[in-house]
C-alpha positions as CSV (number, residue, x, y, z in Angstrom):
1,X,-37.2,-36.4,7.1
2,X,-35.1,-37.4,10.1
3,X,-32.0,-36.8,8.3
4,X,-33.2,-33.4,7.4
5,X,-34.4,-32.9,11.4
6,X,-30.8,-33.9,12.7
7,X,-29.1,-31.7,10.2
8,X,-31.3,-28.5,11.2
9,X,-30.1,-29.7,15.0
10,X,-26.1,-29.8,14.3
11,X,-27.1,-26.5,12.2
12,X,-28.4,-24.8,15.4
13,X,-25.9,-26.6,17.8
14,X,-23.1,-25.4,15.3
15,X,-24.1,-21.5,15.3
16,X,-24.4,-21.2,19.0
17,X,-20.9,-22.9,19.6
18,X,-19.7,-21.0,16.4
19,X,-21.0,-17.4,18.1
20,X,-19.2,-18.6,21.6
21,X,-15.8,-19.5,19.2
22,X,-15.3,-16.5,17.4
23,X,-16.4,-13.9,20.4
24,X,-13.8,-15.8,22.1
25,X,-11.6,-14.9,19.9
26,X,-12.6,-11.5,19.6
27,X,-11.8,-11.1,23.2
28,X,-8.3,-12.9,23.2
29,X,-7.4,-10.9,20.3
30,X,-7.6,-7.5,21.5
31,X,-6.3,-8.6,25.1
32,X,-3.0,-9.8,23.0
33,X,-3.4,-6.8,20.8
34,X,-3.6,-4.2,23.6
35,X,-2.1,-6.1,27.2
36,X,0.1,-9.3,26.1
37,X,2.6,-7.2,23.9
38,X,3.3,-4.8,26.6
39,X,4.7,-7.5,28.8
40,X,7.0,-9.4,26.1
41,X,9.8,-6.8,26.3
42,X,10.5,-8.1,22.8
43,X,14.1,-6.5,21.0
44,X,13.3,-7.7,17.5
45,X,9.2,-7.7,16.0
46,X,10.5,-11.1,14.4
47,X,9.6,-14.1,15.7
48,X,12.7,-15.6,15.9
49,X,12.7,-18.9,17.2
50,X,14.0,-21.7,14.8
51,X,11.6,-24.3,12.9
52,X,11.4,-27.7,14.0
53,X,13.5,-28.5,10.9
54,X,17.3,-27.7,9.7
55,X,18.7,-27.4,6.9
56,X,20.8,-30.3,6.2
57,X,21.8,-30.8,2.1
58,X,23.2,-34.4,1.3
59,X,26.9,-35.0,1.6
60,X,27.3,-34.4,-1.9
61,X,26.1,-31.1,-2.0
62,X,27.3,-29.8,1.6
63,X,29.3,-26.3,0.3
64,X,29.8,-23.0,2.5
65,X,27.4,-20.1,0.9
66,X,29.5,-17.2,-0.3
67,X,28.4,-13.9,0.9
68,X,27.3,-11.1,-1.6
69,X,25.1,-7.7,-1.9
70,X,23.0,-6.8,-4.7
71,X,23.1,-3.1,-5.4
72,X,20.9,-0.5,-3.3
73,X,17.3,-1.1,-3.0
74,X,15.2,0.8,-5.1
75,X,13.0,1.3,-2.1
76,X,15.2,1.0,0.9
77,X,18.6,2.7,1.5
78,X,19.3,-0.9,3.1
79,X,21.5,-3.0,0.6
80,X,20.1,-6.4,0.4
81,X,22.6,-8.9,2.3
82,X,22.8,-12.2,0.6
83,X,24.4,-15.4,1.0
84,X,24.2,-17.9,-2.4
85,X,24.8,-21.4,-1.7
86,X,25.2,-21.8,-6.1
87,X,25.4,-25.7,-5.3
88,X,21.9,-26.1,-4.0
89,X,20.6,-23.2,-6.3
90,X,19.5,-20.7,-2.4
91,X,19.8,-17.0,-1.7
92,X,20.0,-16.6,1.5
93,X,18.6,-13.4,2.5
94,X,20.0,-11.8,5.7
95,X,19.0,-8.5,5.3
96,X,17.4,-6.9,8.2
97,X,15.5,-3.3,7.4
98,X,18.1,-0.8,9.3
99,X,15.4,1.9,9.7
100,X,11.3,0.7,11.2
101,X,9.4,3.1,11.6
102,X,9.0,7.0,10.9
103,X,7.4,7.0,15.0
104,X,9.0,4.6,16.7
105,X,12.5,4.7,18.4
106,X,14.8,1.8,16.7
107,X,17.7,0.7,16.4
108,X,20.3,-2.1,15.1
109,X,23.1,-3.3,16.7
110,X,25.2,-6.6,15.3
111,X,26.1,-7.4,11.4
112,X,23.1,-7.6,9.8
113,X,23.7,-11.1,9.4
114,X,20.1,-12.4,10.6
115,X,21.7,-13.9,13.9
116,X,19.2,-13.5,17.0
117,X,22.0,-10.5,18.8
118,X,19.9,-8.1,16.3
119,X,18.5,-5.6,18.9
120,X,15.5,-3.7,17.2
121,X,14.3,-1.9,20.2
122,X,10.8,-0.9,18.7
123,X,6.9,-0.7,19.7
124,X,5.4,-4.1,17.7
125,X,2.4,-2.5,18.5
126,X,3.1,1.0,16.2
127,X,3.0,-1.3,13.7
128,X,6.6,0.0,12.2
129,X,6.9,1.8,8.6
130,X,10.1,2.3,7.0
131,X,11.1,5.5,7.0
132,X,14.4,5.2,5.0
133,X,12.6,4.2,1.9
134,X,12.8,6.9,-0.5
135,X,9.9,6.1,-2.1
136,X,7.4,6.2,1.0
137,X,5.4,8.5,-1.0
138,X,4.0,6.1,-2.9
139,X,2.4,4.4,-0.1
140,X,1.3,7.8,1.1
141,X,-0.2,9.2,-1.9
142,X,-2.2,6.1,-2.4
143,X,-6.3,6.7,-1.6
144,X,-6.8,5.6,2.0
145,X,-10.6,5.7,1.4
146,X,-11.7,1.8,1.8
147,X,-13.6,0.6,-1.0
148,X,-14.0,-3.2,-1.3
149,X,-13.7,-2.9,-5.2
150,X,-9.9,-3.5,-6.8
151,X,-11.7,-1.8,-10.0
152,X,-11.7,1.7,-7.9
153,X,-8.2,2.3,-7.5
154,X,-7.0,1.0,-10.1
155,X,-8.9,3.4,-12.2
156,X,-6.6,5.7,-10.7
157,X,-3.7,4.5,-12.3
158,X,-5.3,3.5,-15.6
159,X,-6.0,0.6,-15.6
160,X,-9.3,-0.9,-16.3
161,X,-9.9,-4.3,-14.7
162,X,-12.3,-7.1,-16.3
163,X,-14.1,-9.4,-14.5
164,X,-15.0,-13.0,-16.1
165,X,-17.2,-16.0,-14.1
166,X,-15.5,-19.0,-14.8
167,X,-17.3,-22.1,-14.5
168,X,-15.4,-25.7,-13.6
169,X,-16.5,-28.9,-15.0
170,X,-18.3,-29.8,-11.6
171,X,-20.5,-26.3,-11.5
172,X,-18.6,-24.1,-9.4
173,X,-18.7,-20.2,-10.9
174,X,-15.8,-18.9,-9.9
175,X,-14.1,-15.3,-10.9
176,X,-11.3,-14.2,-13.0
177,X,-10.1,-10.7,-13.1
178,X,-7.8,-9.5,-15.1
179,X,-5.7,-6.1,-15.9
180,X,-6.8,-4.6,-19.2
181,X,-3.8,-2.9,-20.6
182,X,-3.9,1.2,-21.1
183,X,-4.8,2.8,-24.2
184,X,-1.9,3.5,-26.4
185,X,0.0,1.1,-23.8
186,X,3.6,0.6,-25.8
187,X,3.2,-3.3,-25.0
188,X,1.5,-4.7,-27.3
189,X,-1.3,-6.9,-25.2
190,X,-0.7,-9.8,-27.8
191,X,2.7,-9.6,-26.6
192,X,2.3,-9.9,-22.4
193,X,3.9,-13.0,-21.0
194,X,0.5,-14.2,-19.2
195,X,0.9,-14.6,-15.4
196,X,-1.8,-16.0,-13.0
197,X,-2.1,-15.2,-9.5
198,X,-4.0,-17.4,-6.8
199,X,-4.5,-16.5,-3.1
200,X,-3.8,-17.8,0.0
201,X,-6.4,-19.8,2.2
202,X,-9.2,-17.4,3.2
203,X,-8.1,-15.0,0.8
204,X,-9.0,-14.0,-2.5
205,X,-6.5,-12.5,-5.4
206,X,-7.4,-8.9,-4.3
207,X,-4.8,-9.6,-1.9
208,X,-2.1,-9.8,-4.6
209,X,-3.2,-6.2,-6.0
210,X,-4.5,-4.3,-2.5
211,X,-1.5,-2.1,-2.4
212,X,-2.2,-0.6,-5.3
213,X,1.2,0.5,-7.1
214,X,3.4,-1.3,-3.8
215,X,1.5,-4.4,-4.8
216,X,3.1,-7.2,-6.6
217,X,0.3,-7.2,-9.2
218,X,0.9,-3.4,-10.1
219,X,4.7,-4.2,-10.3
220,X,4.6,-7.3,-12.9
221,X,1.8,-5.1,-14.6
222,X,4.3,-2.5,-14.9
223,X,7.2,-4.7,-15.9
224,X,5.1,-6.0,-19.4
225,X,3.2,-8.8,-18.1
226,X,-0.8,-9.8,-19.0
227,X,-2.1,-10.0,-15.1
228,X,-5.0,-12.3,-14.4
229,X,-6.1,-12.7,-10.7
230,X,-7.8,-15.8,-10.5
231,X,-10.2,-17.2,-7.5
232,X,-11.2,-20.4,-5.9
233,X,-15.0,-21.5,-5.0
234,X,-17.1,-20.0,-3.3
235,X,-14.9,-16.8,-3.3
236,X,-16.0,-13.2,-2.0
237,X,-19.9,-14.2,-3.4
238,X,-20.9,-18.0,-3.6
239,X,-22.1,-19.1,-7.2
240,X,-23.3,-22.6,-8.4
241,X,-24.4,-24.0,-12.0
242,X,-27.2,-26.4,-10.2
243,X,-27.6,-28.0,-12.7
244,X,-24.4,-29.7,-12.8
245,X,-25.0,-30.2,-9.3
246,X,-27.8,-32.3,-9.7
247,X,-30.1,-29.5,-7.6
248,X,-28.6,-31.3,-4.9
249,X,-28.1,-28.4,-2.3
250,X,-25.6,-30.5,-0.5
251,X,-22.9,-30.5,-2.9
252,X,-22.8,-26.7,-2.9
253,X,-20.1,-27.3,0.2
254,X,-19.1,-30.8,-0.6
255,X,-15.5,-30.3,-1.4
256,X,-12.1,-29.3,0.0
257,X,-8.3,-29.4,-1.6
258,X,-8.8,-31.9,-4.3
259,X,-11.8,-30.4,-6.2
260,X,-10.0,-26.9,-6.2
261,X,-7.0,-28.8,-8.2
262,X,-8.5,-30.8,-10.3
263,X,-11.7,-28.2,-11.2
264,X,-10.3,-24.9,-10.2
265,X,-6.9,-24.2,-11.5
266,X,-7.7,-26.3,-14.2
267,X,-10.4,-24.1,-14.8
268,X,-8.3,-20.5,-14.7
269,X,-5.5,-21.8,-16.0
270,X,-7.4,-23.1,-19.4
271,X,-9.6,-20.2,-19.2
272,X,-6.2,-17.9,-20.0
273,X,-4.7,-19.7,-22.2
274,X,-7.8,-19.7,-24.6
275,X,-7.8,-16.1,-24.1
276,X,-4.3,-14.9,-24.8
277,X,-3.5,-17.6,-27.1
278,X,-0.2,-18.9,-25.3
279,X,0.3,-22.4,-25.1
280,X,2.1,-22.2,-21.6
281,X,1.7,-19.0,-18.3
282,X,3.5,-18.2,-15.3
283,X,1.3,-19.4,-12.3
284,X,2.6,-17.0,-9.3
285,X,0.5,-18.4,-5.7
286,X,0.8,-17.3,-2.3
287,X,0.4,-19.9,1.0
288,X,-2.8,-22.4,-0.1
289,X,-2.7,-21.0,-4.0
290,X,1.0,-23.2,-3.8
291,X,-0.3,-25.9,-2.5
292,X,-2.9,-26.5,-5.3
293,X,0.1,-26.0,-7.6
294,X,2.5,-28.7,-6.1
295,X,-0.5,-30.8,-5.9
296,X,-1.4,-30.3,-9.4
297,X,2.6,-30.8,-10.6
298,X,3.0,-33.6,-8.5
299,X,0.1,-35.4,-8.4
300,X,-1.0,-34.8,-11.5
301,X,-0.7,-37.9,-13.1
302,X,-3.4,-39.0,-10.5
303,X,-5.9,-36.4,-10.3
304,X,-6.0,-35.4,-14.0
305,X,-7.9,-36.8,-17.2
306,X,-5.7,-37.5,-19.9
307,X,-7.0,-34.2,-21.7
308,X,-5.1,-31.9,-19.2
309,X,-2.0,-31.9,-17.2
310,X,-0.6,-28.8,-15.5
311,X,2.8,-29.9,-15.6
312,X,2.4,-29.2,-19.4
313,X,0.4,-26.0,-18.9
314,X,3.2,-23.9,-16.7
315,X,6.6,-22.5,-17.8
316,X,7.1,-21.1,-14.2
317,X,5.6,-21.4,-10.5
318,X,5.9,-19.1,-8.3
319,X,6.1,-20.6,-4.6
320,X,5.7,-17.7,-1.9
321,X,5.5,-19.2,1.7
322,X,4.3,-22.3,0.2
323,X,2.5,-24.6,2.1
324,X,3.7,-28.2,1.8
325,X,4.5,-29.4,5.1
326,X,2.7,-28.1,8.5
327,X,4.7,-25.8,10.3
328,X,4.9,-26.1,14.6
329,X,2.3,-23.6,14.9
330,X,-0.3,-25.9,14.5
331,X,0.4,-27.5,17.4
332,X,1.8,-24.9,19.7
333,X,-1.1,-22.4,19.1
334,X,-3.8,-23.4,21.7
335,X,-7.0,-21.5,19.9
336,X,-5.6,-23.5,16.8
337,X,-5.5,-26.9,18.4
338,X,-8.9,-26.4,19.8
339,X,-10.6,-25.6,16.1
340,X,-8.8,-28.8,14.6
341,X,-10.1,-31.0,17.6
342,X,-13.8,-29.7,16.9
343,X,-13.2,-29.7,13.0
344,X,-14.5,-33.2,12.6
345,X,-17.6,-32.6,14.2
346,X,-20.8,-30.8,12.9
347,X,-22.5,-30.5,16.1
348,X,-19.3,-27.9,16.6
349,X,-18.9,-26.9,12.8
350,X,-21.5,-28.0,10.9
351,X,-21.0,-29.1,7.1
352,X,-21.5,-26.6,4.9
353,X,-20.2,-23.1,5.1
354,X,-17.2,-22.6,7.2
355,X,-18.1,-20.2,9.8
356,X,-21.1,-18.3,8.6
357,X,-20.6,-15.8,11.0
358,X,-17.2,-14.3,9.9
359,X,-18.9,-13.7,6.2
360,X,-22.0,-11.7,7.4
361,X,-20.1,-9.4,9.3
362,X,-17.8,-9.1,5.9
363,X,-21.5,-7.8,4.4
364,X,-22.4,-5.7,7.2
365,X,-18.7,-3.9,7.8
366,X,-16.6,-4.6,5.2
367,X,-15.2,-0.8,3.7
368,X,-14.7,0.6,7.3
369,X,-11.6,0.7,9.5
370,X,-13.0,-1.3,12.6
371,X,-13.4,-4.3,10.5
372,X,-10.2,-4.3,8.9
373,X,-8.9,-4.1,12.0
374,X,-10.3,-6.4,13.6
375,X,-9.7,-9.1,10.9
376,X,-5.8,-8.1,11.4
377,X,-5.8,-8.6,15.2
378,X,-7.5,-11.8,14.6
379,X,-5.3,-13.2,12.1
380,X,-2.7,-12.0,14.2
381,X,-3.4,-13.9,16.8
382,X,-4.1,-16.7,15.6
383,X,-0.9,-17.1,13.3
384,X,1.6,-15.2,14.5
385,X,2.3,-12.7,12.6
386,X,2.7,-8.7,12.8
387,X,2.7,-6.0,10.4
388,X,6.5,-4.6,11.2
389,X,7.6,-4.9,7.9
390,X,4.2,-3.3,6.1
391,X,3.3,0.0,5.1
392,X,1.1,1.1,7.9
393,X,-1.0,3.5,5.5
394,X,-2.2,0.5,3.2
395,X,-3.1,-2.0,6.1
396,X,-6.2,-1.6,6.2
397,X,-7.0,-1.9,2.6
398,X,-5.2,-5.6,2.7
399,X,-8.1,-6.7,4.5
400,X,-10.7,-5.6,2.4
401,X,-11.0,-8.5,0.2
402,X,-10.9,-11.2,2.6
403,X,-12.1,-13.4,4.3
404,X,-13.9,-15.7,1.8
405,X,-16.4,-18.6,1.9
406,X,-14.5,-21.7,2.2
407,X,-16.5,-25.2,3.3
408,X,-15.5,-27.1,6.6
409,X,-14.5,-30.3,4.7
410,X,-11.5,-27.7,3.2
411,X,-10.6,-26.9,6.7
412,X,-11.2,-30.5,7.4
413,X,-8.2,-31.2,5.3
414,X,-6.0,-28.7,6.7
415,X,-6.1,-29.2,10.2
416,X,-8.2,-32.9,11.0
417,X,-6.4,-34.6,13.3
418,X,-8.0,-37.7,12.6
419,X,-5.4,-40.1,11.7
420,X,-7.8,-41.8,9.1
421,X,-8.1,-38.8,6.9
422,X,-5.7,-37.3,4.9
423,X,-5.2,-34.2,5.9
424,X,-2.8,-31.4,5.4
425,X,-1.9,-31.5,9.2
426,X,-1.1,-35.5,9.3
427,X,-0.6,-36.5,6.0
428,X,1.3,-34.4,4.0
429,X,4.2,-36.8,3.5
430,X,1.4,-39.1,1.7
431,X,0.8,-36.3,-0.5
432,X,4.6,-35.0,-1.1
433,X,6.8,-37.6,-0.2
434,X,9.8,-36.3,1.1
435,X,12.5,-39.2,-0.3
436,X,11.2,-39.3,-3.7
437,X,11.7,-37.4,-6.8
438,X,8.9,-35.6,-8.2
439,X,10.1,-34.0,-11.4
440,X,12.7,-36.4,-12.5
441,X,15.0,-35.1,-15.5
442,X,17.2,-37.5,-17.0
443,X,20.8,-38.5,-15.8
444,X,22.8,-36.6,-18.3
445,X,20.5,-34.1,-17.4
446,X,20.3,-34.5,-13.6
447,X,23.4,-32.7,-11.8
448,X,22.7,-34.2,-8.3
449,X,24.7,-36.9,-10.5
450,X,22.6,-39.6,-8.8
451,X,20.8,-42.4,-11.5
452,X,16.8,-42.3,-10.7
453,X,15.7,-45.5,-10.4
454,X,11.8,-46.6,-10.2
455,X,11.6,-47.2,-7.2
456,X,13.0,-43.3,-6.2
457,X,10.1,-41.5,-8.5
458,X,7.0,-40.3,-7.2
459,X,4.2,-39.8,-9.9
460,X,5.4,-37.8,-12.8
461,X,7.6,-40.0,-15.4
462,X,11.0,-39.2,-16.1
463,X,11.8,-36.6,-18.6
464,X,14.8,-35.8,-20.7
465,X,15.6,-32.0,-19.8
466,X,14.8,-30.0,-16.8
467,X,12.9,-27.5,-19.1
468,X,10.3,-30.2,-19.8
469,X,9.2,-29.1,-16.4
470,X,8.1,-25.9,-15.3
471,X,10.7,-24.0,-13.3
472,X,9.7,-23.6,-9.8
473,X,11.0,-20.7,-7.9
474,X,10.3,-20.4,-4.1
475,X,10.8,-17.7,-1.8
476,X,10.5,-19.2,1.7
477,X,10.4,-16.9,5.1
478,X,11.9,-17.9,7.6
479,X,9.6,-16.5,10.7
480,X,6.7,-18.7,9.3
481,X,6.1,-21.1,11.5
482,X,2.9,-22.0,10.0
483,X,4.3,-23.8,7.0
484,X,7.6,-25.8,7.3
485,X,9.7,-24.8,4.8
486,X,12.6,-25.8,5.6
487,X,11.3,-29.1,5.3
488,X,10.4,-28.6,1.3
489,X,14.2,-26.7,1.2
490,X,15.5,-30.1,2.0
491,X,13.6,-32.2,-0.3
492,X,14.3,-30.0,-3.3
493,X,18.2,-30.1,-2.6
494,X,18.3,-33.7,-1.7
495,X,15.9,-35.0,-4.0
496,X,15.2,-32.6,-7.4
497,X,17.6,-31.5,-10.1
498,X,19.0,-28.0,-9.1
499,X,18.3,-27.1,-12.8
500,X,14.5,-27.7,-11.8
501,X,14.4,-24.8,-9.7
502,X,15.7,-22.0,-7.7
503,X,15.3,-21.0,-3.3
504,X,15.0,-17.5,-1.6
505,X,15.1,-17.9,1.8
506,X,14.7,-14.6,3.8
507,X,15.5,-14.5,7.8
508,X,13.1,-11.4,8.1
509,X,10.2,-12.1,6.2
510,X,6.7,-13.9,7.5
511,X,4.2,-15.9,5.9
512,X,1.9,-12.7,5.1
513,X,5.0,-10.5,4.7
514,X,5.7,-12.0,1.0
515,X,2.5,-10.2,-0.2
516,X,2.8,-7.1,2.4
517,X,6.2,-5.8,3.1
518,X,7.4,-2.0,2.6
519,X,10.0,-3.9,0.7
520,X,8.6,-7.2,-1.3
521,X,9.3,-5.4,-5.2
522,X,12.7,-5.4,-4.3
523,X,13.3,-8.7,-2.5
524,X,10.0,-10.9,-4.6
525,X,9.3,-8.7,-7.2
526,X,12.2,-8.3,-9.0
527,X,14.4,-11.7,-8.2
528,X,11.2,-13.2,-9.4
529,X,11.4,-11.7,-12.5
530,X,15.3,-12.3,-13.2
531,X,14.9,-15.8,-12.9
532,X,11.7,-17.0,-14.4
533,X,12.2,-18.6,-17.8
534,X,10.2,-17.2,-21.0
535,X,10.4,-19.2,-23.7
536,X,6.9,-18.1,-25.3
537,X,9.4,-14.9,-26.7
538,X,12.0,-17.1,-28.0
């Protein structure tokens, strides 16, 4: 009973301090929206100061990249300026978009080479859209009406999408949609190369397909693939099997990174593969989605039962702005630093839902303009980021299928400062140790030419050939200061096979802007595809 008592106190103490938190934020994110702007006097939309972390490959890799082009863009009239380091298996992408916006006044001055003399003299706040692209009609003909279903547009083009509850071996329901192909469609379902896509943290997969035919989803639809948008718990609508709960009411929130590894992607990822029959998929995942990945490949051997190991289970992953190592924003974001110094605490957070608040206004106002809005200038805020690179006519419809219900002990992991815990935000080096190997190929096979001893492997036991692993691709933007990337950049070409995988690192792009940009079939889409590895076909 006075357990009970207390937790109907830090329940109470939590929602008024959670009501003062996020009308706080409210307030600071339309004075930033509307008044800070105005006075940065800011050339280039980019945020272009450098990470915490360089680039440095070992002596024995150290090589000059040689500059290229790949032909035109298929939706921009800018080529796409690249720089391939063939040594340490990285594109460099320098392209800068020549053209913003169709109503604002811009221009480029300087080599398009990514270096910070770029002048794009532009209105952040216009939110730019490219008005070279030749295909801006697609954006424009798409239905601007906001409807919080993925099944209503997509009708329009088609394409019927299915909707399965998945339930995980600890009694979470969690959903699994997937693109049922057209009638008379000339691939042959049977055929599809499966591919799974998993959002971002206080996402859900609808962000992988919101922009309808400009969305990645659409695209690798369109290229032959068998599309399944998978979701973690609790998702858009919280579902639990109590049984397998024990009725406790407790567990319903009693989890955070490790249960979504070990029971979540174990459970879409099995869920697929009994459905289509393959033995291996493609596992594409944006932000937090790649973080369960390389926590699954890498760890593994740890948090799995024999019966399952996703190292076995993936021919590809798909990294986009993967978050491995915590980026400087974390610490240099003041709102940010006060929720990880109250995340510890339920008198401040409680310990169930996080932030109860933010989901009931999702019921009450999701589908109309002010609260996608709203949820952009928030985000905003908070991380950074701007919509210069987007198609303004689809931003609102990004935002209808987030946020999600996530627990505190989640957000506990990412941002708990308490050096006892091990969090995202102090102990990722526990997690993904920079200095070892984590998929360790053979020596014949390994053309870093360096012998792996013992005592230089992680987790995962050496294997003969670099195809015994999955191969990982990675495309890493370089204004994310959220995520470090260029710390994983270094432990890949330092510490991993080049065989094992394959780095796009863009200058221009941000940590949403792989999802979102006027541009991301031609510079995600499409490299992805090149250079992922199908031997299901063969």
């Amino acid at each position: 009973m006075k357990n009970k008592a207390l937790d109907e106190v830090q329940r109470l103490s939590s929602g008024i301090i959670l009501f003062s938190f996020m009308t706080g934020l409210f307030m600071l994110s339309l004075w930033h929206n509307y008044v800070t702007v105005h006075f940065q006097h800011k050339h280039d939309p980019r945020d272009t100061r450098s990470s915490r972390t360089n680039i440095e490959s070992s002596d024995k890799k150290k090589t000059r990249p040689a500059r290229h082009s790949r032909p035109l863009s298929i939706s921009s009239a800018t080529p796409i300026d690249l720089e391939r380091d063939q040594e340490n298996n990285i594109e460099y992408d320098r392209t800068v978009t020549s053209k913003l916006s169709m109503d604002s006044d811009a221009c480029v001055s300087g080599e398009g080479n990514g270096d910070d003399n770029i002048k794009m003299e532009t209105n952040v706040s216009q939110a730019p859209y490219a008005a070279e692209n030749p295909f801006q009609n697609i954006a424009l003909a798409e239905d601007t009406r906001l409807v919080a279903d993925l099944k209503y547009y997509y009708k329009q083009y088609g394409i019927d999408i299915e909707e399965f509850e998945v339930e995980t071996d600890d009694g979470f329901i969690i959903d699994l949609w997937h693109f049922k192909p057209k009638l008379g469609d000339v691939v042959d379902e049977a055929k599809r190369e499966p591919i799974l896509l998993l959002h971002g943290l206080l996402q859900s997969c609808g962000a992988f397909a919101s922009s309808g035919r400009k969305s990645l989803a659409y695209f690798l639809y369109e290229s032959g693939f068998d599309i399944w948008l998978g979701n973690n718990r609790c998702g858009l609508h919280a579902k639990w099997n109590m049984k397998k709960l024990g009725n406790d009411h407790s567990k319903k929130w009693d989890w955070d990174m490790d249960e979504m590894v070990q029971y979540d992607l174990k459970a879409l990822v099995c869920h697929v593969l009994d459905s289509t029959g393959f033995a291996k998929l493609s596992l594409v995942a944006h932000s937090q989605g790649t973080t369960q990945g390389f926590m699954g490949l890498v760890n593994g051997e740890k948090l799995y039962a024999s019966d399952f190991k996703l190292v076995d289970k993936l021919e590809n992953f798909v990294a986009l702005a993967p978050a491995v190592y915590p980026g400087p924003l974390l610490d240099e974001k003041s709102f940010v630093r006060l929720m990880a110094n109250g995340i510890d605490s339920p008198w401040f957070f409680g310990r169930r839902s996080f932030v109860p608040l933010m989901m009931a206004m999702r019921d009450l106002m999701v589908g109309t303009k002010i609260f996608s809005f709203l949820s952009y200038v928030m985000f905003n805020y908070l991380f950074d980021w701007n919509d210069a690179l987007w198609d303004r006519v689809l931003r609102d419809r990004n935002f209808l299928f987030s946020p999600v219900h996530i627990s505190v002990k989640l957000m506990q992991w990412w941002l708990s400062p308490d050096q006892n815990k091990l969090s995202f935000k102090k102990g990722s080096e526990k997690i993904f140790p920079d200095k070892k190997t984590w998929f360790p190929v053979a020596k014949n096979d390994d053309d870093s030419g360096n012998s792996l001893s013992s005592d230089n492997l992680h987790l995962n036991p050496k294997r003969q050939n670099s195809d015994d692993f999955p191969h990982i691709i990675m495309f890493i933007p370089k204004q994310d200061r959220l995520v470090d990337g260029e710390r994983l950049i270094n432990h890949f070409i330092n510490h991993e096979a080049n065989s094992v995988y394959k780095i796009w690192y863009i200058d221009e792009y941000s940590h949403l802007d792989v999802l979102w940009a006027h541009d991301v079939i031609d510079r995600i889409g499409k490299p992805m595809i090149e250079n992922m590895r199908f031997r299901n076909a063969e």
